[in-house]
N, C-alpha and C positions, 0 to 999 in steps of 0.2 A: 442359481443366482449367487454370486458373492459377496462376502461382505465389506466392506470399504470401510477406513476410518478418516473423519480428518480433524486438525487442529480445532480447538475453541473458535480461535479467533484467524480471520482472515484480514487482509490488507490486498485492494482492489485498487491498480495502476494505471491507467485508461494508455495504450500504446498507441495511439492515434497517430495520423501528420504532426501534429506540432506539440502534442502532450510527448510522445517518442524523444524527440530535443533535449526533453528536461531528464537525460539516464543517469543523471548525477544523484537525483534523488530516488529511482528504482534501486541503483546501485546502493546510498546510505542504508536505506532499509533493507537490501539485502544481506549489508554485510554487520549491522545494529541486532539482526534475529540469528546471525552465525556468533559474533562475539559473546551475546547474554543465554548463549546455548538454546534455543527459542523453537528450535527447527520443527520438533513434536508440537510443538502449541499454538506457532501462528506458519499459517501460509499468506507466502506473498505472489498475487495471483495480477499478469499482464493480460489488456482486456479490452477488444476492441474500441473503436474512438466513440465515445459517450456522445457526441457529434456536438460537445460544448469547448471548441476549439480556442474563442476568444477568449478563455477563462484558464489556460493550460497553464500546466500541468492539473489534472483533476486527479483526488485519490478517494477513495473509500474507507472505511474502517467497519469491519462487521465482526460480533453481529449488535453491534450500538447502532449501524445504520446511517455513519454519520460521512458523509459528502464534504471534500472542502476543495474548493478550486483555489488559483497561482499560486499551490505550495511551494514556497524557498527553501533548500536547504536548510533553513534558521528554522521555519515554520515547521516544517518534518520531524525534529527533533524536539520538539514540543507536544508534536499529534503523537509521537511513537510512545513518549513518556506519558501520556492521559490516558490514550487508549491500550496501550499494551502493557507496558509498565507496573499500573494503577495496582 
């Protein structure tokens, strides 16, 4: 068996039908964990549709556990600095 390692902290994308639309904000936080060197510590992980469509884009943030649905761009960068950041 081998041994695997992975970041502290994870960031959960829901790539569904209409969370998929919102790739401006996968994108932010893909390129927010490339610029603050981040790579070894948080993974940003796409993930089937949470089946909470009306509410897209959904994100996760683990391991806080915390769920936030119609993340904006403006919003993102507020969740990236609480939860990652902090």
């Amino acid at each position: 068996m081998g041994k695997l390692t992975f970041p502290e902290k994870t960031i959960f994308v829901c790539d569904g039908k209409k969370c998929g639309r919102h790739s401006d904000v996968r994108k932010w936080l893909k390129e927010e964990i490339k610029q603050n060197d981040l790579k070894n510590e948080v993974e940003l992980v796409r993930i089937e549709c949470t089946d909470r469509c009306k509410h897209a884009p959904i994100l996760c943030f683990q391991p806080a556990n915390r769920w936030f649905a119609e993340v904006s761009e403006r919003d993102v960068k507020k969740l990236f600095e609480e939860f990652i950041m902090d």
